[in-house]
C-alpha positions as CSV (number, residue, x, y, z in Angstrom):
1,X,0.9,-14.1,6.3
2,X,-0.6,-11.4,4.6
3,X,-2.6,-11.7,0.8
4,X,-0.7,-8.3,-0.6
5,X,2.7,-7.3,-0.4
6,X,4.5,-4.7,1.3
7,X,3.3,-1.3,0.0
8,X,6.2,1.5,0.0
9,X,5.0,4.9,-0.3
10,X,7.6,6.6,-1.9
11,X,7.6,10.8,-1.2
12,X,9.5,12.7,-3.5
13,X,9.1,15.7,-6.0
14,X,11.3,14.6,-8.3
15,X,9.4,12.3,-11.1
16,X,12.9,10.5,-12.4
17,X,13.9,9.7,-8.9
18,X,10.3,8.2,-7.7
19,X,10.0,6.2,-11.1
20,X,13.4,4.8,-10.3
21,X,12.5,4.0,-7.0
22,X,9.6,2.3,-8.4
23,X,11.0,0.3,-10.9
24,X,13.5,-1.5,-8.3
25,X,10.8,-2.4,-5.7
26,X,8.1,-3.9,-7.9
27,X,10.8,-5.5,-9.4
28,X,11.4,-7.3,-5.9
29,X,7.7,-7.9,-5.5
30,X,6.8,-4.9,-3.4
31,X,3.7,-2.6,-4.1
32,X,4.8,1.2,-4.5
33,X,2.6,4.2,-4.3
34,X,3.5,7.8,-5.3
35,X,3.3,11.1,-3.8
36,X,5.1,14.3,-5.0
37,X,4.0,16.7,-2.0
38,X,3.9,16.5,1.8
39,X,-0.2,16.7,1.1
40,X,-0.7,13.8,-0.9
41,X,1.8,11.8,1.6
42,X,-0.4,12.3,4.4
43,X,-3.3,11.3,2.1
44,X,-2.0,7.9,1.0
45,X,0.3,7.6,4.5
46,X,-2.5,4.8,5.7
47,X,-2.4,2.9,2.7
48,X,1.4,2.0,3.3
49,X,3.9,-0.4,5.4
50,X,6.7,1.8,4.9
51,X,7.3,5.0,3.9
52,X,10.4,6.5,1.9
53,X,10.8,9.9,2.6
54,X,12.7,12.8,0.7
55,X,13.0,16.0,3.0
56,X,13.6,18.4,-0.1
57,X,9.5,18.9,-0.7
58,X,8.3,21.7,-1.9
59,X,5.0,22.4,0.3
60,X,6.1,21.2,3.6
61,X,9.5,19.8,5.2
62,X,10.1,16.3,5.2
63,X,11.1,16.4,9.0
64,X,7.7,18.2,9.4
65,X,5.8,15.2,7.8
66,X,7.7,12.6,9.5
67,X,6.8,14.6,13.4
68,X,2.9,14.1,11.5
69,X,3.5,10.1,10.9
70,X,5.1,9.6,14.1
71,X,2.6,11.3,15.7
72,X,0.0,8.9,14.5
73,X,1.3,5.4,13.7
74,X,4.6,3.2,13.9
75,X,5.0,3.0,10.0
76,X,8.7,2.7,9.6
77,X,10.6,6.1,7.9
78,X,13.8,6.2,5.5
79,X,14.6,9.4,4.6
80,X,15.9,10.0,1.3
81,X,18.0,13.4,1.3
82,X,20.8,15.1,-0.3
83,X,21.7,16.4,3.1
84,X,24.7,14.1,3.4
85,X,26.1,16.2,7.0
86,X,26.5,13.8,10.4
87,X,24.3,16.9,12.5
88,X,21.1,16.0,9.2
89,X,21.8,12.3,9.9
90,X,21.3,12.5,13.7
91,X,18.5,15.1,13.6
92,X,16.6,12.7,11.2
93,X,17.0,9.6,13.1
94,X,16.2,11.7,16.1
95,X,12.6,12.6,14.6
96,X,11.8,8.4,14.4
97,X,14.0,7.9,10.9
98,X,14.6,4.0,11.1
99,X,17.3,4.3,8.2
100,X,19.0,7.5,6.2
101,X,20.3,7.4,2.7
102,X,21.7,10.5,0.9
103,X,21.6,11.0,-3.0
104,X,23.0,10.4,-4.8
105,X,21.9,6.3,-3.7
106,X,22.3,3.0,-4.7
107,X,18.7,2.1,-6.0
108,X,19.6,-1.9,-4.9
109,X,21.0,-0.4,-1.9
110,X,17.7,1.1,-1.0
111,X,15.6,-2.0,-1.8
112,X,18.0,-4.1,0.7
113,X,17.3,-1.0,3.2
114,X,13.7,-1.3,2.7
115,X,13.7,-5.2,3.1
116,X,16.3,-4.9,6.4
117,X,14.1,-2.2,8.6
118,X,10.8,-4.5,7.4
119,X,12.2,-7.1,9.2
120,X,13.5,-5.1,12.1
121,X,10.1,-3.9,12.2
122,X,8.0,-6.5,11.2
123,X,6.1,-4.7,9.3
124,X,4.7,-5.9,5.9
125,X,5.7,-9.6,4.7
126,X,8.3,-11.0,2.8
127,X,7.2,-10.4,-1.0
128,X,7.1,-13.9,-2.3
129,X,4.8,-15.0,0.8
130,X,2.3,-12.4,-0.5
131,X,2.0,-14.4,-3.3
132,X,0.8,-17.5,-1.3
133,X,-3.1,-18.8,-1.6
134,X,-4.6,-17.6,1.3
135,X,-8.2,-18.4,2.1
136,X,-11.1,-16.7,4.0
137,X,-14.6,-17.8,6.0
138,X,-13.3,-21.8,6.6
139,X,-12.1,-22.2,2.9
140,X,-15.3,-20.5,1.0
141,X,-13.1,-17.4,-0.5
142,X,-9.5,-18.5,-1.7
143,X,-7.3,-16.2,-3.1
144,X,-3.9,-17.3,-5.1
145,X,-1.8,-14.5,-5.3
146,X,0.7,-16.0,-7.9
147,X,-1.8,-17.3,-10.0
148,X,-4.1,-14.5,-9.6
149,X,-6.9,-16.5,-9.1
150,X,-9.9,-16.8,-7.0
151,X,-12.1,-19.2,-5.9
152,X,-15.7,-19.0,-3.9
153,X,-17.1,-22.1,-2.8
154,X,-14.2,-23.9,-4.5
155,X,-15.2,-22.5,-8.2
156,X,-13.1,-20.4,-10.1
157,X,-14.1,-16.4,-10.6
158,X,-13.1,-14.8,-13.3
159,X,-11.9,-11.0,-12.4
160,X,-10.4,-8.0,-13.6
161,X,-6.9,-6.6,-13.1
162,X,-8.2,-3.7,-10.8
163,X,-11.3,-5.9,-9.3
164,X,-8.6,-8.5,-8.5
165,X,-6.4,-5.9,-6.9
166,X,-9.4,-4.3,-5.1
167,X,-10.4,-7.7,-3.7
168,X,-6.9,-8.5,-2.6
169,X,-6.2,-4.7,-1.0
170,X,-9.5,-5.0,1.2
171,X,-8.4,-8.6,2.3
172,X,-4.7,-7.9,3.0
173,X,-6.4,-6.2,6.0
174,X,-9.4,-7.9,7.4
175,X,-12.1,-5.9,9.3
176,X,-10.3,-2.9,8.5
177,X,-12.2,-0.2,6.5
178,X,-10.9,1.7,3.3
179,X,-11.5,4.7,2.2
180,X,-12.2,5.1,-1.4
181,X,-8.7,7.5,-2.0
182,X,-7.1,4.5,-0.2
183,X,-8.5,1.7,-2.4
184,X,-7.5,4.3,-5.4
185,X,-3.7,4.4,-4.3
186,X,-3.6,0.5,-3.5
187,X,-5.0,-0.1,-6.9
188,X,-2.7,2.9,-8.9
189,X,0.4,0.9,-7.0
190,X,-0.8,-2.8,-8.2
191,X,-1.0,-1.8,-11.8
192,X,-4.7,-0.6,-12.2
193,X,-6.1,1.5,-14.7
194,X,-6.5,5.1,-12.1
195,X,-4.6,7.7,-12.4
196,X,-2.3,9.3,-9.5
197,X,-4.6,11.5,-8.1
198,X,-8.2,10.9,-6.8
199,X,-11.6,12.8,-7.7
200,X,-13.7,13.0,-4.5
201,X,-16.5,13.2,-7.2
202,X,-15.0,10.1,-9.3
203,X,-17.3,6.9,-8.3
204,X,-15.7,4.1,-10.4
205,X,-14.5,2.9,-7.3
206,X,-17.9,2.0,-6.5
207,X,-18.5,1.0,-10.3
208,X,-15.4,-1.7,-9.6
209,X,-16.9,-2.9,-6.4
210,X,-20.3,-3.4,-7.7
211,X,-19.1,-5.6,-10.4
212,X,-16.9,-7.8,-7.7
213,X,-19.5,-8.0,-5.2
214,X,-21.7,-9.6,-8.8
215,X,-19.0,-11.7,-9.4
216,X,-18.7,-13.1,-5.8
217,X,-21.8,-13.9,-5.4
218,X,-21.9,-11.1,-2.5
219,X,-25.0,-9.0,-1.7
220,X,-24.4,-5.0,-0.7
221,X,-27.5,-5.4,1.7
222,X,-26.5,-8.7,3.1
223,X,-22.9,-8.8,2.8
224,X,-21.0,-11.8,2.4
225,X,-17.5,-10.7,1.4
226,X,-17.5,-7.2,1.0
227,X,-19.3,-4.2,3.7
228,X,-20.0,-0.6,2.8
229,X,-18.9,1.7,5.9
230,X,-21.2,4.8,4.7
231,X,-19.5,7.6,4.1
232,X,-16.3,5.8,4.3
233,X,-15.5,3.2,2.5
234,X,-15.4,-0.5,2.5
235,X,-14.2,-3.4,4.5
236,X,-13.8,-7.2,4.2
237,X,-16.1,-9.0,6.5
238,X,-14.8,-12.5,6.5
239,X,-12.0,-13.4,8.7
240,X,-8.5,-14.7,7.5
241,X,-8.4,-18.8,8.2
242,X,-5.5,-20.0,10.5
């Protein structure tokens, strides 16, 4: 069981179709993060379970970016085309595609797609576990998804939206270190207050983790909860109980 829920990156250039997309996954509970060029969907493509691909872009092909991804990882592909031809649909699969939908698409169609190769995959979790408490370090960090709540040493801290969401991003994935333009897209996708794209320059990242590391009682020198990886990022140091 995981603390966040699935992320979908969704890569297309077309605004109307991505916020489309959008509005039918979170709807279902999953997390979706935005690119509108083959550049900015290999920036976020680590922050993401799943990937939905359009192969229309305008800076690179889509079967070019989805060589890249398989390449590097097992995230599971569906491309999202409007070449509707048998030859497209067996080249794409060919190239690691675990599904293939043409436009113009069923946006409940797609969300049942995403939700079938997840499973096939197992990749991500089922939305409404995400929302599950799950707790860290033998019970002394608890976080409650549903109620969006969380507790150290069994007493209530009081967070922001986007402090909440970073907590929750670093400990979907314990141990394993984020990069600040990675924290930015998992926060953009839960709701949070950046924008879609990320100034290397911008530190309010680090302003945000400050404040949670105050509120948790956590020490940047000494962590207890949250490690800076210099350079990097940040990481969760606690493991997940059970």
């Amino acid at each position: 069981m995981t603390v966040t829920a699935p992320v979908v990156l969704v890569v297309d250039d077309e605004a109307k179709i991505r916020h489309l997309v959008r509005v039918y996954l979170e709807r279902e509970g999953y997390v979706v993060v935005e690119a509108a060029t083959a550049v900015r969907a290999m920036e976020l493509v680590g922050t993401a379970d799943l990937m939905i691909l359009d192969l229309g872009l305008p800076d690179r092909p889509g079967e070019d970016v989805a060589r890249e991804v398989r390449r590097d990882r097992d995230m599971p592909i569906i491309m999202l085309t409007a070449k509707a031809g048998e030859a497209q649909r067996i080249a794409g699969l060919r190239l690691g595609a675990d599904d293939y939908v043409t436009k113009p698409f069923s946006p409940r169609e797609l969300v049942a797609r995403v939700a079938a190769v997840l499973r096939r995959s197992g990749t991500g979790a089922d939305p409404a576990a995400a929302q599950q408490p799950v707790s860290f370090g033998a019970g002394v960090l608890r976080i409650d998804g549903e109620r969006r709540e969380v507790r150290v040493d069994d007493s209530v801290v009081v967070l922001t939206r986007t402090e909440f969401d970073l907590l929750t991003a670093l400990a979907g994935r314990p141990g394993r270190v984020w990069s600040r333009p990675e924290l930015v897209a998992r926060v953009q996708g839960g709701g949070g207050e950046y924008g879609a794209e990320y100034d290397p320059a911008d530190r309010t990242v680090d302003a945000h983790v400050k404040n949670l590391r105050r509120k948790l009682g956590d020490s940047p020198t000494v962590p207890r909860f949250v490690a800076t990886v210099a350079g990097v990022g940040y990481k969760l140091v606690v493991d997940r109980d059970g």
